[in-house]
C-alpha positions as CSV (number, residue, x, y, z in Angstrom):
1,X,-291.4,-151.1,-167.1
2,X,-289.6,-148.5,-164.7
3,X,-292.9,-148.6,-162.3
4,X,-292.5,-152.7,-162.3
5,X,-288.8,-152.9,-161.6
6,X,-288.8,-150.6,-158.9
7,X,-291.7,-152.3,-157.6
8,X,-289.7,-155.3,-157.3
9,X,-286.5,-153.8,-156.0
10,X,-288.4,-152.0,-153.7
11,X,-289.6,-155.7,-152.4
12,X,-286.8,-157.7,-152.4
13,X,-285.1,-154.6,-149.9
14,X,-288.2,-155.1,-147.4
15,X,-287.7,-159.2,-147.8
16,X,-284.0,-158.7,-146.8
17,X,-284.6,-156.0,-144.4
18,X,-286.8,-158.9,-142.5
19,X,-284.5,-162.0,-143.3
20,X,-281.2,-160.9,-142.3
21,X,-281.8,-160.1,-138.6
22,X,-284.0,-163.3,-138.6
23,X,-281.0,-165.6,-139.9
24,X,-277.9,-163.9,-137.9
25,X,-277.8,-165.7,-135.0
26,X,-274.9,-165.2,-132.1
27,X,-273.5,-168.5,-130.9
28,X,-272.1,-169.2,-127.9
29,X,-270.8,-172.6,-126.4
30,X,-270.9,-175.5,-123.4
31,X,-269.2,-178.3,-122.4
32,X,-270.7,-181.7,-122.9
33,X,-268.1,-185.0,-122.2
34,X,-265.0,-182.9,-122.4
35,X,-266.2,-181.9,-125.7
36,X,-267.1,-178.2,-127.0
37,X,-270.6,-178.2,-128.5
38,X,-272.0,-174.8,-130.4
39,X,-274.9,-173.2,-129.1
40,X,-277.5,-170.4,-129.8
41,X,-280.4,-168.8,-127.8
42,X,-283.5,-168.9,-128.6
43,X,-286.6,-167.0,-127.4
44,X,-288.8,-169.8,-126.6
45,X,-291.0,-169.6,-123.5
46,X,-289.7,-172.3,-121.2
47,X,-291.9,-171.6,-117.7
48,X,-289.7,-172.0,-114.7
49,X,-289.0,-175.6,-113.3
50,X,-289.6,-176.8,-116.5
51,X,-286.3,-177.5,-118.1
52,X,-285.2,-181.4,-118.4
53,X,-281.7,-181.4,-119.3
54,X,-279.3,-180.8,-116.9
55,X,-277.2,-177.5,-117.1
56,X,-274.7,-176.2,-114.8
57,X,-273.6,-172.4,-114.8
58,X,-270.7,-171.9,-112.4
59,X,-270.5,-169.4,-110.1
60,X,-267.2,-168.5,-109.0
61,X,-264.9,-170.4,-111.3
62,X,-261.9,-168.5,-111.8
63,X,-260.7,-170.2,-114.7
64,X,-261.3,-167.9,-118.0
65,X,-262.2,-171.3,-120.0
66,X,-265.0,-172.2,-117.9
67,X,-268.6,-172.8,-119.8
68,X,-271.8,-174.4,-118.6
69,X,-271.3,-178.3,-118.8
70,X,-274.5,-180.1,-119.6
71,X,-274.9,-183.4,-119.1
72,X,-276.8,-184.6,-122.6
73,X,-276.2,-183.6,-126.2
74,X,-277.6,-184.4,-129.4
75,X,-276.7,-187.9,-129.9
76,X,-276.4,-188.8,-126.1
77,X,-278.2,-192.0,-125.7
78,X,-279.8,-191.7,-122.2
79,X,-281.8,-188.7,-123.2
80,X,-281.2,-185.2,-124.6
81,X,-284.6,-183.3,-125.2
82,X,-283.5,-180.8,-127.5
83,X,-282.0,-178.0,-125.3
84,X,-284.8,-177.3,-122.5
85,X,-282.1,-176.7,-119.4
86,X,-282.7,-177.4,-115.9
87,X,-280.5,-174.8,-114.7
88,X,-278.0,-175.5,-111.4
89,X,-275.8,-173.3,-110.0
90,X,-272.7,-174.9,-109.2
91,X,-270.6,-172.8,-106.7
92,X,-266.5,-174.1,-105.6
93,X,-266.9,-174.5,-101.6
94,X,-263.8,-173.2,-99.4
95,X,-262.5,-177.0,-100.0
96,X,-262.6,-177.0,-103.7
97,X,-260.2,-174.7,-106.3
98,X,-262.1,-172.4,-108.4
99,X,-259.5,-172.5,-111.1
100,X,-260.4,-176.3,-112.2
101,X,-261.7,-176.6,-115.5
102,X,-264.4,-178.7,-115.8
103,X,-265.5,-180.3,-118.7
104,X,-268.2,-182.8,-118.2
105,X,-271.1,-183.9,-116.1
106,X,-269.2,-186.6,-114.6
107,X,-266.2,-184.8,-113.5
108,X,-269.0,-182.2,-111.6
109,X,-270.5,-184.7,-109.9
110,X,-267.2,-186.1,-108.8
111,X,-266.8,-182.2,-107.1
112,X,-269.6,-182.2,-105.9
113,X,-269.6,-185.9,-104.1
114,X,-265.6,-184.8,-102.4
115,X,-267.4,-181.8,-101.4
116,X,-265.6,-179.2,-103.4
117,X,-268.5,-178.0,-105.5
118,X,-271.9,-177.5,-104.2
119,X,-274.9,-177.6,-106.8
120,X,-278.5,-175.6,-106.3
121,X,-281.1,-176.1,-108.7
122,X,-282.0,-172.6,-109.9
123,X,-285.7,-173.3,-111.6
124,X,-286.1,-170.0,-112.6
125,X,-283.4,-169.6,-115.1
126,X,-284.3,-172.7,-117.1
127,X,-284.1,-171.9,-120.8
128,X,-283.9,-173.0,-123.9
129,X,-280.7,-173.3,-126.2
130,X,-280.2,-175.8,-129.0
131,X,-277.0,-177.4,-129.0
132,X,-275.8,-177.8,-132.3
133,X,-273.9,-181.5,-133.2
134,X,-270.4,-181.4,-134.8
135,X,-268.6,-180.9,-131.6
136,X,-265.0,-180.1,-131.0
137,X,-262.2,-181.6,-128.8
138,X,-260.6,-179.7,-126.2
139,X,-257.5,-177.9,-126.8
């Protein structure tokens, strides 16, 4: 009976020992419409100049609040394909102000057509990050 028990303890400490670090996961977040949307990395091979989804990772934003705006999210209807990024660099020109918060694809787009933020697709940093649904409003 002692030989069976500590058989089974013994096995249920090597199932958790494996489960835990698979489950933890370390979130981080983006901006999608001027809403905050939860996402996680994920070690999925995503070869460059692959990514679909549109992702911006700014430069030199001086602003402490800035995250990577992507233009789709679960739920977007013209097109979200599950968090395989098309990484761009967006970088604030001499003409722009680097402490602007911005918070959606549109509003980028409006930077970058004045002039004030210049965007360079980066195709080897696309990636692959779920975003998660249940997003929040800004603050």
């Amino acid at each position: 009976m002692k030989r069976t028990l500590l058989s089974l303890l013994l096995a249920l400490t090597a199932a958790l020992a494996v489960a835990v670090p698979v489950g933890a996961r370390t979130f981080g977040a983006a901006y999608v419409d001027d809403m905050v949307y939860r996402v996680f990395g994920n070690k999925a091979n995503v070869p460059d100049g692959t990514g679909t989804d549109p992702f911006a990772i700014f430069t030199n934003s001086t602003n402490a609040d800035q995250l990577g705006v992507a233009e789709f999210a679960p739920g977007s209807p013209t097109g979200h394909h599950g968090g395989r990024w098309a990484v761009y660099r967006a970088t604030w020109t001499e003409t722009g102000d680097a402490s602007t918060l911005v918070t959606s694809w549109d509003a980028l787009q409006m930077y970058v057509a004045s002039g004030e933020l210049m965007v360079v697709r980066d195709a080897a940093a696309d990636f692959r990050c779920p975003v998660l649904g249940n997003p929040q409003p800004l603050e």
